[in-house]
DOVOKE-106473 format. One record per residue: chain; x, y, z of N, C-alpha, C in turn; residue in three letters. Coordinates in steps of 0.02 Angstrom, whole numbers, plus 50000, padded with zeros to 5 digits. Last residue first. Example, Ala and Ser with C-alpha at 12.3 -4.5 7.8 and 13.67 -1.06 7.14 Angstrom:
# residues 2
mol=A | nu=50642 | nv=49888 | nw=50354 | cau=50684 | cav=49947 | caw=50357 | cu=50645 | cv=50002 | cw=50394 | type=SER
mol=A | nu=50660 | nv=49716 | nw=50390 | cau=50615 | cav=49775 | caw=50390 | cu=50660 | cv=49835 | cw=50390 | type=ALA
END
This chain:
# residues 121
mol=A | nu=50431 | nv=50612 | nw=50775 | cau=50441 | cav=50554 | caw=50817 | cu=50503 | cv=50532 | cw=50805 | type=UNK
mol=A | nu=50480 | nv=50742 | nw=50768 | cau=50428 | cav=50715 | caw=50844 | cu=50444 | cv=50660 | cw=50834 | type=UNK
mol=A | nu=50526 | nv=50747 | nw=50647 | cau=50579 | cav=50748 | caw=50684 | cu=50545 | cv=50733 | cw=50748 | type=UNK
mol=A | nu=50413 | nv=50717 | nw=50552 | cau=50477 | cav=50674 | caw=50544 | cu=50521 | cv=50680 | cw=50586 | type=UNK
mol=A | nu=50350 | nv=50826 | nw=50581 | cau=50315 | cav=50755 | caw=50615 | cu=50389 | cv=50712 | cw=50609 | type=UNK
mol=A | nu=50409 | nv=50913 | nw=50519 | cau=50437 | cav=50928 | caw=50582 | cu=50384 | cv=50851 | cw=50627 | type=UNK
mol=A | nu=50423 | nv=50883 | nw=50379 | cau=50476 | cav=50874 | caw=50433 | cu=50491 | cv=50875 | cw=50490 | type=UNK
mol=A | nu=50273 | nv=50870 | nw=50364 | cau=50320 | cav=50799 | caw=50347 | cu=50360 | cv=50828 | cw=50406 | type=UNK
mol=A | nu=50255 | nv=51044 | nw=50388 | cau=50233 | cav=50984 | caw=50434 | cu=50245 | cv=50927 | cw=50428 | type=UNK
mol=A | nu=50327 | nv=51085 | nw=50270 | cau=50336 | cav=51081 | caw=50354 | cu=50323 | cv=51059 | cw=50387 | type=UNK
mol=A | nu=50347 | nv=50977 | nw=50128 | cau=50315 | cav=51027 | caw=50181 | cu=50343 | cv=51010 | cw=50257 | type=UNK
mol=A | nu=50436 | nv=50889 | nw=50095 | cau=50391 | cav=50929 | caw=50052 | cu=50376 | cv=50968 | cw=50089 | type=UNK
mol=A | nu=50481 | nv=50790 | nw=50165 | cau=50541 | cav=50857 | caw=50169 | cu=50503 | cv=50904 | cw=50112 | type=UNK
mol=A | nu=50427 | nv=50691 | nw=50141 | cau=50412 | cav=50710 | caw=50233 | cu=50460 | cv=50814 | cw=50205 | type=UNK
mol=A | nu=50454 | nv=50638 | nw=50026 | cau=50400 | cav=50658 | caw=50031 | cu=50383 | cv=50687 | cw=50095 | type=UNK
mol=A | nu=50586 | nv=50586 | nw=50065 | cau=50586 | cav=50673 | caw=49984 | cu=50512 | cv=50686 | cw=50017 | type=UNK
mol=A | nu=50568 | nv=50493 | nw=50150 | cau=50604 | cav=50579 | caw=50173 | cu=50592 | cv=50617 | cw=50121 | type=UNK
mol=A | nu=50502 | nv=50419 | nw=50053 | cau=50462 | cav=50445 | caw=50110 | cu=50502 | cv=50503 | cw=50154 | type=UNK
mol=A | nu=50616 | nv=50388 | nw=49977 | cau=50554 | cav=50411 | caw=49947 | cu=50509 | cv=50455 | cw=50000 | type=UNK
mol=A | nu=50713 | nv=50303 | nw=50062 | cau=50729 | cav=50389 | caw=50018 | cu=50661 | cv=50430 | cw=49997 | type=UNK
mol=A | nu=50642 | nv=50198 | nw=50091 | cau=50643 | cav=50253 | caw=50131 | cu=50659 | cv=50316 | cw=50106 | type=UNK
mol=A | nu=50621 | nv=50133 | nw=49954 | cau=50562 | cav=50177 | caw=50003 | cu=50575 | cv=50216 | cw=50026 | type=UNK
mol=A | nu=50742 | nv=50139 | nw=49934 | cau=50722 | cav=50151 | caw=49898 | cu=50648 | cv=50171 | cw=49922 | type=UNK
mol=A | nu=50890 | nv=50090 | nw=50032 | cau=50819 | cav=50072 | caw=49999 | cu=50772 | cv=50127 | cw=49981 | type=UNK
mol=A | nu=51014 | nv=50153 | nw=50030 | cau=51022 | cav=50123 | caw=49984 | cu=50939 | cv=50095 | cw=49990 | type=UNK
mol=A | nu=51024 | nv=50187 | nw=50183 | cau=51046 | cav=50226 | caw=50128 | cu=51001 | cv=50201 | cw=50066 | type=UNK
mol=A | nu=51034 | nv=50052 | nw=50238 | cau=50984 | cav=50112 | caw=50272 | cu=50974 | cv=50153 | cw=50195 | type=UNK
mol=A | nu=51150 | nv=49981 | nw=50207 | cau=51076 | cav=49963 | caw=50177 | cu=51037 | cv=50005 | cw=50175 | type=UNK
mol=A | nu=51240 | nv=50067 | nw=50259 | cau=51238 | cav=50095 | caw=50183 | cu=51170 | cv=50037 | cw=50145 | type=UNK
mol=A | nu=51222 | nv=50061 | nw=50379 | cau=51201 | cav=50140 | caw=50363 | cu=51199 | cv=50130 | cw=50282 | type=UNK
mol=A | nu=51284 | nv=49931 | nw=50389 | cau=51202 | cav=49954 | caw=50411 | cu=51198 | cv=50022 | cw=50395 | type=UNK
mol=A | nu=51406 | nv=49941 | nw=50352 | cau=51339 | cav=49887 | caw=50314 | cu=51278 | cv=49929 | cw=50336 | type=UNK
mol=A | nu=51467 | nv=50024 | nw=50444 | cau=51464 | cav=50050 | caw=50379 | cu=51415 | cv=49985 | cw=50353 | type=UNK
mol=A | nu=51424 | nv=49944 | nw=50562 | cau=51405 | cav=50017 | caw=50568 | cu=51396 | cv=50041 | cw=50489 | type=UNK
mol=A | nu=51505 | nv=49831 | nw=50574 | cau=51454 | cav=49811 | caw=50536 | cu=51405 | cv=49902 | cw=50542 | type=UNK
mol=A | nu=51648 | nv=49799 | nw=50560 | cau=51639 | cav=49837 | caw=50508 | cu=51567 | cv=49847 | cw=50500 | type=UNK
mol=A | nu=51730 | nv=49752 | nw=50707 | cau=51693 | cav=49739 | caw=50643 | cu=51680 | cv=49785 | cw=50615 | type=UNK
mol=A | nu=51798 | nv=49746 | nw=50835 | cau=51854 | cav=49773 | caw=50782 | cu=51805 | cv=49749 | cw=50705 | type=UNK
mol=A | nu=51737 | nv=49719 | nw=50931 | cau=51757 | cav=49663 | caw=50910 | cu=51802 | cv=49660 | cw=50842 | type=UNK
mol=A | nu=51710 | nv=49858 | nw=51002 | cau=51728 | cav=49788 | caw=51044 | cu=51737 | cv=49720 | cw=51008 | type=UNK
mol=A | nu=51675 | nv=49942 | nw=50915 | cau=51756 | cav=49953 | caw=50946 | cu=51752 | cv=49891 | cw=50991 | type=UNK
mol=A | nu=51584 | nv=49852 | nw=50826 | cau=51649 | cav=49864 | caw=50820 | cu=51694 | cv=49887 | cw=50835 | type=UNK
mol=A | nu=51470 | nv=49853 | nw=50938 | cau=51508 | cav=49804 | caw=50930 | cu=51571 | cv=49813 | cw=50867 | type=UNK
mol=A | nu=51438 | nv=49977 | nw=50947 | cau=51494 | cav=49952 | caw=51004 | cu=51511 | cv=49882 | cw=50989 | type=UNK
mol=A | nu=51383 | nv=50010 | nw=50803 | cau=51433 | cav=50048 | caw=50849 | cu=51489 | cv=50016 | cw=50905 | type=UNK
mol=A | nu=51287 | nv=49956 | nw=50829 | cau=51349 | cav=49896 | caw=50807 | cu=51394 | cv=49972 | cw=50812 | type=UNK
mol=A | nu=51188 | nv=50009 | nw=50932 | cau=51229 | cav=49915 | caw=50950 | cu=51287 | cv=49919 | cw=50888 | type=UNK
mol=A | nu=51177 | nv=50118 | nw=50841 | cau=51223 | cav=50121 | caw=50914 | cu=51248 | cv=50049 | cw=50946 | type=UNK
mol=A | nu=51111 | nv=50067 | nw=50743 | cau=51164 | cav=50093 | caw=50744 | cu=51229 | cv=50114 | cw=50788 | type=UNK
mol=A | nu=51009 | nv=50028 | nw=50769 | cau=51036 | cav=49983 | caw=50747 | cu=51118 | cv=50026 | cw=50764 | type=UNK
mol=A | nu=50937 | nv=50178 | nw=50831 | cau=50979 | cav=50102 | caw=50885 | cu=51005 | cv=50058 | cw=50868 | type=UNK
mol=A | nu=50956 | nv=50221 | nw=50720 | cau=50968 | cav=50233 | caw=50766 | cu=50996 | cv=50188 | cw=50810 | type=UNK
mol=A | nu=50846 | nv=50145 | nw=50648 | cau=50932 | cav=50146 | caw=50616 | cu=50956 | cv=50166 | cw=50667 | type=UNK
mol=A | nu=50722 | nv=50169 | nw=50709 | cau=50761 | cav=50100 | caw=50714 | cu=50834 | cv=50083 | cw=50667 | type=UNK
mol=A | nu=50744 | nv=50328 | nw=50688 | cau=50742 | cav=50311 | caw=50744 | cu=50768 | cv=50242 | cw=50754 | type=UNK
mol=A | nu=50682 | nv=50310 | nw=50562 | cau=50769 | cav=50339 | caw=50560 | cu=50793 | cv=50332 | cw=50658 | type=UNK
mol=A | nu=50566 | nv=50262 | nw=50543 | cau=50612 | cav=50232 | caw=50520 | cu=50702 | cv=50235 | cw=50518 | type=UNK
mol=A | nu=50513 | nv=50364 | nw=50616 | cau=50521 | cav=50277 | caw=50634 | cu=50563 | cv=50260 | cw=50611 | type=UNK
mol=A | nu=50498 | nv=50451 | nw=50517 | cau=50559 | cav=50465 | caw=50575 | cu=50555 | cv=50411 | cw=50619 | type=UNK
mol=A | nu=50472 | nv=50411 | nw=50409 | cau=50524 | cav=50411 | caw=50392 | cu=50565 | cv=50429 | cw=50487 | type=UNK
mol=A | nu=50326 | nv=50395 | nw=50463 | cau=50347 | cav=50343 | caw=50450 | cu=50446 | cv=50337 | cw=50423 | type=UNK
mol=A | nu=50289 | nv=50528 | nw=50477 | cau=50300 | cav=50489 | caw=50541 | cu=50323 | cv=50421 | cw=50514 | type=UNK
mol=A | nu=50318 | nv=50586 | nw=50348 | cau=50359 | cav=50616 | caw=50396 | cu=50362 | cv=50570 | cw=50463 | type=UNK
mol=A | nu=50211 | nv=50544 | nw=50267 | cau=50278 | cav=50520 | caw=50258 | cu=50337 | cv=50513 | cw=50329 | type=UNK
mol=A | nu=50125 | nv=50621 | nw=50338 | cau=50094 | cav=50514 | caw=50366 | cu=50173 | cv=50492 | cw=50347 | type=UNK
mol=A | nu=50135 | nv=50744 | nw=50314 | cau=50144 | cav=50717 | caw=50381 | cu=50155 | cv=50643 | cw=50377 | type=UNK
mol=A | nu=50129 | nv=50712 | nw=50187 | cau=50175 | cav=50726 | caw=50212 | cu=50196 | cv=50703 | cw=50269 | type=UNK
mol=A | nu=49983 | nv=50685 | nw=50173 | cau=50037 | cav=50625 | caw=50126 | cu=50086 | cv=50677 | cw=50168 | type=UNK
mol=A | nu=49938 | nv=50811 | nw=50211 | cau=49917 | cav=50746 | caw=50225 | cu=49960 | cv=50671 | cw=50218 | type=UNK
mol=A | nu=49997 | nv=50915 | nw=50118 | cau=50015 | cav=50902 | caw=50220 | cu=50003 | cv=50837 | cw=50245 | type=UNK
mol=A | nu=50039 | nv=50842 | nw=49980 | cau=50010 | cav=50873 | caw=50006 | cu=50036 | cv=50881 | cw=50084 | type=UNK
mol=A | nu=50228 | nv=50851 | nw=49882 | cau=50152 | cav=50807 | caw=49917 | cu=50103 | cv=50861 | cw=49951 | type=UNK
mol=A | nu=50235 | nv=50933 | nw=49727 | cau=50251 | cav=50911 | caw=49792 | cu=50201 | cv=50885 | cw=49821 | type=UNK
mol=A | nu=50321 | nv=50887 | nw=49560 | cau=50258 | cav=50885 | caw=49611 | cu=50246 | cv=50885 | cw=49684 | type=UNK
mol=A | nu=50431 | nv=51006 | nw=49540 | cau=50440 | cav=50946 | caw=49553 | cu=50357 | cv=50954 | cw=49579 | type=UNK
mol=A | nu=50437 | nv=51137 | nw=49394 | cau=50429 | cav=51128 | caw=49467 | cu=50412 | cv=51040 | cw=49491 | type=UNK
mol=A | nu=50541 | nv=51111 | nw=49262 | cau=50465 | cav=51139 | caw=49286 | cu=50482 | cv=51087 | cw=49364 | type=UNK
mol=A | nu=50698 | nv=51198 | nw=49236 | cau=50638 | cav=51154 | caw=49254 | cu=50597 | cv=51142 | cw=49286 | type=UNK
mol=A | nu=50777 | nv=51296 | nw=49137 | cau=50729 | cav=51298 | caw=49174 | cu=50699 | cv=51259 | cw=49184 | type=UNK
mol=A | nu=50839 | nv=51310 | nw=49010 | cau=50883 | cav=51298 | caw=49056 | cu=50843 | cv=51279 | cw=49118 | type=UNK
mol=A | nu=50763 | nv=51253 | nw=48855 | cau=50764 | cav=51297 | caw=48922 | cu=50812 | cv=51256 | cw=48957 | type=UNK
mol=A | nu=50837 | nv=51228 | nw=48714 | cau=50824 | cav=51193 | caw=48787 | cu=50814 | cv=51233 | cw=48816 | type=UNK
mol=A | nu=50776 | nv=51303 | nw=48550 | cau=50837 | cav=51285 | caw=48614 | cu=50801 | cv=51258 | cw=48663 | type=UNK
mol=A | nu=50759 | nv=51337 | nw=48397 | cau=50747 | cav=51325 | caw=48441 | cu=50820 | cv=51281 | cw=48494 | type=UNK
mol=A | nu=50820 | nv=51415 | nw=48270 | cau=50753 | cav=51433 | caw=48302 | cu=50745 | cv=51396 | cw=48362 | type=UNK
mol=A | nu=50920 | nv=51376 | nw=48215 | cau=50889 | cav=51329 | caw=48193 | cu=50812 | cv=51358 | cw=48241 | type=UNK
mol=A | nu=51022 | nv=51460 | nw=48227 | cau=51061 | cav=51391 | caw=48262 | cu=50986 | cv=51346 | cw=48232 | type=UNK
mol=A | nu=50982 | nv=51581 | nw=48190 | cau=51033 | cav=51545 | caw=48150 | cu=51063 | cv=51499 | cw=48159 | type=UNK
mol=A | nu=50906 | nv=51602 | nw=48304 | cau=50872 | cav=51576 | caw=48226 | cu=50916 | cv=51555 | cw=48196 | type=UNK
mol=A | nu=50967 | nv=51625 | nw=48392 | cau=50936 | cav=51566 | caw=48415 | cu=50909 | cv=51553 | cw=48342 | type=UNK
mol=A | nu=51006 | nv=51789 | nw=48371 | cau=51072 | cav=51723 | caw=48339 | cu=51036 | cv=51658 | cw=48351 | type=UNK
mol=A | nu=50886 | nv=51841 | nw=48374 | cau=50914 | cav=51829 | caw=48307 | cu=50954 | cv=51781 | cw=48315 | type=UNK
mol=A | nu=50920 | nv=51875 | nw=48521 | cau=50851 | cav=51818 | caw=48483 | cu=50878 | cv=51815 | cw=48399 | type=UNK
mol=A | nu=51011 | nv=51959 | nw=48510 | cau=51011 | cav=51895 | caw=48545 | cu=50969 | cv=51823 | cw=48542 | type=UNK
mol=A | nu=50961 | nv=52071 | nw=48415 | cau=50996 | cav=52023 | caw=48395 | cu=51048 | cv=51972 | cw=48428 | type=UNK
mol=A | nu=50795 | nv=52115 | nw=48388 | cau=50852 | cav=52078 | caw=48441 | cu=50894 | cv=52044 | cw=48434 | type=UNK
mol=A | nu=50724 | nv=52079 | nw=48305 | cau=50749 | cav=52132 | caw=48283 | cu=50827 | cv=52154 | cw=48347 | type=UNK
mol=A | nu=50651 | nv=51963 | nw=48263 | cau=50641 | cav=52011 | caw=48310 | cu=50638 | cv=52079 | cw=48309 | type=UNK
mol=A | nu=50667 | nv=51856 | nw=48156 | cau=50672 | cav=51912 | caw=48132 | cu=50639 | cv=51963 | cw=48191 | type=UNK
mol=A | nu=50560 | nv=51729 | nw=48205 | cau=50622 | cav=51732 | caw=48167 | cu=50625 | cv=51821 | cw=48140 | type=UNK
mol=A | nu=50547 | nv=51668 | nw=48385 | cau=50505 | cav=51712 | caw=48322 | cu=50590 | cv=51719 | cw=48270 | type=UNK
mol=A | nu=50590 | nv=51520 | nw=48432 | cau=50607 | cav=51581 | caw=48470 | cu=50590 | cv=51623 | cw=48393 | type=UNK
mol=A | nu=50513 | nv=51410 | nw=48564 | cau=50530 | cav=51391 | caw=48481 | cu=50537 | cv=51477 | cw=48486 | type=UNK
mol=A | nu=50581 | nv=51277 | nw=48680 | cau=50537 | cav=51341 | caw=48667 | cu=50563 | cv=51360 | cw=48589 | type=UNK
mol=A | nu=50549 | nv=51147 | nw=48785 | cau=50584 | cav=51154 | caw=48734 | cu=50513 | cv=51212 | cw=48699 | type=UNK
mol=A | nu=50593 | nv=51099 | nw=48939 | cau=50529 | cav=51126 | caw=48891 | cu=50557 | cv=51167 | cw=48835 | type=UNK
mol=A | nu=50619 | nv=50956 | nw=49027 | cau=50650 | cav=51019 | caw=49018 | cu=50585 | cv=51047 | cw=48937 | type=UNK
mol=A | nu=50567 | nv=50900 | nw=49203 | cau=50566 | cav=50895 | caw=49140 | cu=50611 | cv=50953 | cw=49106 | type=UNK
mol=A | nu=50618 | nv=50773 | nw=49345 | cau=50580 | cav=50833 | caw=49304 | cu=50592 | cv=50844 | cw=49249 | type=UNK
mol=A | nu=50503 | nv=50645 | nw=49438 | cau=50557 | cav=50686 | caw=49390 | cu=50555 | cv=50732 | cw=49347 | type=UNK
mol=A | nu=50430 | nv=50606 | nw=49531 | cau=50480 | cav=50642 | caw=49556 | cu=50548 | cv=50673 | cw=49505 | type=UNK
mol=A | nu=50269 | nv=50581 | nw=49545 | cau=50312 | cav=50570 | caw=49479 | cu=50372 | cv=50633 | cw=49487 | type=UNK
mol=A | nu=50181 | nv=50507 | nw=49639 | cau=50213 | cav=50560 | caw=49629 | cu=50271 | cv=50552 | cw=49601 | type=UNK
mol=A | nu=50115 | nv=50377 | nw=49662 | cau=50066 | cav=50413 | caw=49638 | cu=50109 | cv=50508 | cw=49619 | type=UNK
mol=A | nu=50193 | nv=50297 | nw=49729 | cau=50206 | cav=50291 | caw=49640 | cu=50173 | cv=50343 | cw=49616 | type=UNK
mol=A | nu=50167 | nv=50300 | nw=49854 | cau=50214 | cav=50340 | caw=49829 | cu=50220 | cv=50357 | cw=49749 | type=UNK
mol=A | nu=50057 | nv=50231 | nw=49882 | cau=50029 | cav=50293 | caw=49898 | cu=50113 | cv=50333 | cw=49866 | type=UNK
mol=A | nu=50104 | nv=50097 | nw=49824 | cau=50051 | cav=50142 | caw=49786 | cu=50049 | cv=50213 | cw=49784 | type=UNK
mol=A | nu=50188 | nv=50089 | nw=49922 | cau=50215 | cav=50079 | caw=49868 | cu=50163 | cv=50099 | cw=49816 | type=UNK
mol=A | nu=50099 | nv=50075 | nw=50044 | cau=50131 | cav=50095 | caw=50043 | cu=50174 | cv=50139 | cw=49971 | type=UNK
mol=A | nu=50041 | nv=49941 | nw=50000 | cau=50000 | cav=50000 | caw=50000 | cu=50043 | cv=50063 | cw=50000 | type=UNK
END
């Protein structure tokens, strides 16, 4: 369900290709005609952002979720200055690396209220 309520926001953006009059009289707009009239905007359209509703619900589920890295994090914390392991860098870079969770911080970090539910709990 989860994986629905995210698919529903299309997090990529676009570029808008503009067609520029021939013979202005501007001859900054003139030189875009002698390349062929048209260019890339440099400009991209605004990312869809979530609502408060979908924010907040992101925001309490990403700060659960950063809370049980937390304590994963502090046990292997001590278990590699007490057994000389490596398992701190595994566990931050699974943390890292799924693909929900990134999703539900972009969507908690839309509005103010995602981030600041994301930081209560």
């Amino acid at each position: 369900m989860a994986n629905q309520l995210l698919d529903q926001f299309d997090l990529t953006t676009r570029k808008e290709e503009v067609t520029v009059p021939k013979n202005t009289g501007n001859s900054l707009l003139d030189q875009f005609n002698n390349s062929g009239g048209n260019y890339t905007s440099t400009t991209e359209e605004p990312e869809k952002k979530a609502g408060y509703i979908v924010s907040a619900g992101a925001g309490i589920l990403s700060g659960a979720e950063k809370a049980v890295e937390g304590v994963l994090t502090t046990g292997t914390i001590l278990a590699d200055l007490g057994l000389g392991t490596d398992l701190t860098q595994k566990v931050e870079n699974w943390f890292d690396n799924q693909a929900v969770f990134n999703k539900l911080e972009d969507l908690a970090d839309d509005t103010w209220l995602g981030k600041t539910t994301e930081i209560l709990t």
